[in-house]
C-alpha positions as CSV (number, residue, x, y, z in Angstrom):
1,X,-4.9,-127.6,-12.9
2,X,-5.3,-124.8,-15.3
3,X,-3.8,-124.8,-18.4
4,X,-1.8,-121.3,-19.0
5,X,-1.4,-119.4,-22.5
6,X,2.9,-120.7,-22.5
7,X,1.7,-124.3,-22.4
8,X,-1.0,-123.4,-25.4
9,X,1.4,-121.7,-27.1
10,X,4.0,-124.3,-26.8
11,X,1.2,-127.1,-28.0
12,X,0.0,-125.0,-30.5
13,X,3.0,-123.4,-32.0
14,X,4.5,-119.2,-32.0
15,X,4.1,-118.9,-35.1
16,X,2.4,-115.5,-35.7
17,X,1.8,-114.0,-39.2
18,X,1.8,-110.2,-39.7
19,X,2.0,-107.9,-42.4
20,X,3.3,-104.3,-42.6
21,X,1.3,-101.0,-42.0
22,X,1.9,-100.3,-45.3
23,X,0.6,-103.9,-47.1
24,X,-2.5,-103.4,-48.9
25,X,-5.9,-104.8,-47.8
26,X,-5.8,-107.2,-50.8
27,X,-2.1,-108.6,-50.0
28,X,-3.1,-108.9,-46.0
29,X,-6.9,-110.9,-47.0
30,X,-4.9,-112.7,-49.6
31,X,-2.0,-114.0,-46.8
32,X,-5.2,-114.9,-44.5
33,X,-6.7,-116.5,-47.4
34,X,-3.3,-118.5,-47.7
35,X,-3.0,-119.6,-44.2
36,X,-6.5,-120.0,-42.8
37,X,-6.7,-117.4,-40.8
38,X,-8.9,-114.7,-39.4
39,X,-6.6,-111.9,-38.6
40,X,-3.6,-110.6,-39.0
41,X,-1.0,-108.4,-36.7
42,X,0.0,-105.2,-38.4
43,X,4.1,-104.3,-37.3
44,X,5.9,-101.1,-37.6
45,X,9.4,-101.5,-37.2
46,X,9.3,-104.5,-34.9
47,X,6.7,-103.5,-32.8
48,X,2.6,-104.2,-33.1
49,X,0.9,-101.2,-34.1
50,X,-2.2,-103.0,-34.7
51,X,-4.6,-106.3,-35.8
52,X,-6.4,-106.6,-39.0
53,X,-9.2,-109.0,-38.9
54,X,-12.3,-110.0,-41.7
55,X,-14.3,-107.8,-39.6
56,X,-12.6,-104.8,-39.6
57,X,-12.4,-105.7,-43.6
58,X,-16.0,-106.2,-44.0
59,X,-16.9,-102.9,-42.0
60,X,-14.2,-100.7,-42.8
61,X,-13.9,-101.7,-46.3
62,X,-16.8,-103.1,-47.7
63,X,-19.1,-101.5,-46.4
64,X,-17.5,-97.9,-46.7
65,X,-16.9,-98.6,-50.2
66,X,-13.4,-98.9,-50.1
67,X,-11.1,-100.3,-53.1
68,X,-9.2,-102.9,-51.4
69,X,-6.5,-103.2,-54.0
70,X,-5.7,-99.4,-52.5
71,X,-6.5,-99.2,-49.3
72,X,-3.8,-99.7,-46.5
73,X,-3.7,-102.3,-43.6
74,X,-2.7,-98.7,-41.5
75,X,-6.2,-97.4,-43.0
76,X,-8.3,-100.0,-41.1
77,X,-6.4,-102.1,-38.9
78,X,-7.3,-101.9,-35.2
79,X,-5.1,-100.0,-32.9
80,X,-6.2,-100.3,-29.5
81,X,-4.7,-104.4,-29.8
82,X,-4.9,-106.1,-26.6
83,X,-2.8,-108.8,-25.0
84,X,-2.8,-111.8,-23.0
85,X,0.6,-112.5,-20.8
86,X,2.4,-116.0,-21.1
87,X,0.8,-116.8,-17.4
88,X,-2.6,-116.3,-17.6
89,X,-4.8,-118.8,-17.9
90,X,-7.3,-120.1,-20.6
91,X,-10.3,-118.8,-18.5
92,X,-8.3,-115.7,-18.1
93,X,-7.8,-115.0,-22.0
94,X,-11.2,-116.3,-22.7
95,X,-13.2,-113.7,-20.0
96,X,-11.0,-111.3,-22.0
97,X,-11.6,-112.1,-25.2
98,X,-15.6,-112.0,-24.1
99,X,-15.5,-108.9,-22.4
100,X,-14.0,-107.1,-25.4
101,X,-15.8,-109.1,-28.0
102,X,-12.6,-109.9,-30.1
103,X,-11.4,-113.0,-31.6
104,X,-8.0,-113.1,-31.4
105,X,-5.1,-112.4,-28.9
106,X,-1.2,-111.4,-29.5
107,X,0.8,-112.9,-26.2
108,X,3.4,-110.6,-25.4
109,X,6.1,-110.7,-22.6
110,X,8.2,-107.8,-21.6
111,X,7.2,-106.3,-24.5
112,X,8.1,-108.9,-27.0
113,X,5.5,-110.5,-29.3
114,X,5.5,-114.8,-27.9
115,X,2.2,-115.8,-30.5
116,X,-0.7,-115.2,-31.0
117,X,-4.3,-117.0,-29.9
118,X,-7.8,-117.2,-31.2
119,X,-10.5,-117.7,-29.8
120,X,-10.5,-121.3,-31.3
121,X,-7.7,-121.9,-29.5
122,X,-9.3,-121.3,-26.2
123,X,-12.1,-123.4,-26.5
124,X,-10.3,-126.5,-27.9
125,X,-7.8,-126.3,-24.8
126,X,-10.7,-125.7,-22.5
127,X,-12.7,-129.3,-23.9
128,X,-9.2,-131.2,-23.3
129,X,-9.1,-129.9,-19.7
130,X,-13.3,-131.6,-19.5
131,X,-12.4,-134.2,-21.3
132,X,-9.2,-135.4,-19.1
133,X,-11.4,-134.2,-15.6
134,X,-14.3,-136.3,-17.3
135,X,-12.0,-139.1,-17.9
136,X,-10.5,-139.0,-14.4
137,X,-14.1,-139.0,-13.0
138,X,-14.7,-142.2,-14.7
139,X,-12.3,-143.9,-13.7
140,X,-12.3,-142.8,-10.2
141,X,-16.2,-143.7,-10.5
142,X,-14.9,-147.3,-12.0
143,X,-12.6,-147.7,-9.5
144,X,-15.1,-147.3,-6.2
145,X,-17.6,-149.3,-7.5
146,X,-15.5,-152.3,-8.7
């Protein structure tokens, strides 16, 4: 059985943290500073406009000689923000993830923002699913030779 991006999400919480086009670099890398993570999704009257992660940071800012303290989340954030859906599947979101080399995922349904998952999340969910299959190897294995 594969696990789907809902049941993630509802293991690993929906809490998503964003910040407004109009937040400065240093107030988003400051909130991701706060709470341990690696991106951010950038909103615009309700809606996701776009994701700011350390590497759009390091490329767009550093590297460009940007002044953080004056630069917009809207100035570097990236627009073209892919999704998963709620019923995909871990190996779904992680071929994704792969094939666009990103890091992190918003979950939408219908149009309304569910969570959001990294790729961390993808690969501890996918060692739970080895672990329990392991684990009901072994005891099928224990079970035929006792």
């Amino acid at each position: 059985m594969q696990t789907t991006i809902r049941q993630l999400l509802d293991d690993k919480g929906h809490q998503v943290w964003s910040v407004n086009a109009d937040t400065t670099v240093y107030d988003a890398l400051r909130l991701m500073a706060e709470k341990s993570i690696g991106a951010l999704l950038v909103m615009r009257g309700g809606q996701v406009v776009g994701i700011l992660s350390e590497r759009d940071y390091a490329r767009k800012v550093i590297l460009e000689g940007r002044k953080s303290r004056e630069t917009l989340a809207a100035d570097i954030m990236s627009t073209a923000v892919l999704h998963a859906l709620p019923g995909q599947s871990v190996a779904e979101a992680m071929a994704l993830m792969t094939e666009h080399r990103i890091r992190h995922l918003p979950v939408m349904e219908h149009g309304r923002l569910l969570g959001i998952i990294s790729i961390g999340d993808l690969v501890k969910a996918i060692i739970a699913q080895q672990e329990f299959v392991i684990g009901q190897l072994e005891n099928y294995i224990a079970g035929a030779i006792a």
